[in-house]
N, C-alpha and C positions, 0 to 999 in steps of 0.2 A: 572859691572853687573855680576850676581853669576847666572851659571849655576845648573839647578836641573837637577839630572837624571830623564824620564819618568817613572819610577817606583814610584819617590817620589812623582809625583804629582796624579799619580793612586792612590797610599794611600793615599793621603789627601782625593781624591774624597770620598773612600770608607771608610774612618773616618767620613767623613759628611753627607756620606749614612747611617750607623751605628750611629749617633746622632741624626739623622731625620733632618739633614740640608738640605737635597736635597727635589729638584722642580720635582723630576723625576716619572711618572706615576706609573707604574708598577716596584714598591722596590724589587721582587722578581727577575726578570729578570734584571735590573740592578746591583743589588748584582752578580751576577752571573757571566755576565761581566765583572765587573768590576774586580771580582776576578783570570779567566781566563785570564786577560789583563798583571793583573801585574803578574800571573805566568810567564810568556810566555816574558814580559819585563823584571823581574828580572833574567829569566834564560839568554836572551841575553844578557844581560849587563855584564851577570858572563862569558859566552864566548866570547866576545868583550876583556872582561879583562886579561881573560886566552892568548888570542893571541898575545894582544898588549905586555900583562907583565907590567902594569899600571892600576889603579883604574879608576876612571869615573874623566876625564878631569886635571890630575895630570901633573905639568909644572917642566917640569926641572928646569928651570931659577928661578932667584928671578924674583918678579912682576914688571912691568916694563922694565925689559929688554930682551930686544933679537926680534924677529919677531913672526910669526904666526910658528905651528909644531917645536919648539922648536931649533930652526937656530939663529945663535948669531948672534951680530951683523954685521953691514956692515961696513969693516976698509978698504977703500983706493976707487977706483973707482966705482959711482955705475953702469957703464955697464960690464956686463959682456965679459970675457974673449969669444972670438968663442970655438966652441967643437972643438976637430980633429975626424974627422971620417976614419978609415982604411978599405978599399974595397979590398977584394979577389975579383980575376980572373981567 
């Protein structure tokens, strides 16, 4: 399954606004929105990007392997080791 960034799918909207594909009453106020939406989504997705330092959903791994967030795989036990926790007094 291929993730779209929200941006993409605002522009498709606003491409099928723009070819009179849309069911939507009032073209002028929907243009409008729809244009504010994806400002407002493409600029977050540019500072989502900037932070992370990654484009919209970019996988380290090859496909297939490794787990979710970019964590390799699991080699030997799968429970976890305990933490140590160190307490000042």
């Amino acid at each position: 399954m291929n993730r779209i960034p929200a941006s993409e799918r605002t522009r498709e909207r606003l491409k099928a606004l723009m070819d009179g594909r849309s069911e939507e009453g009032d073209l002028r106020s929907e243009l409008v929105r729809l244009a504010a939406r994806l400002i407002l989504e493409e600029g977050l997705e540019g500072e989502a990007a900037d932070a992370l330092g990654m484009e919209y959903y970019v996988r380290g791994a090859a496909p297939g392997a490794g787990f979710g967030r970019g964590l390799g795989s699991c080699a030997g036990s799968p429970v976890l080791s305990p933490a140590r926790i160190s307490v000042s007094s």
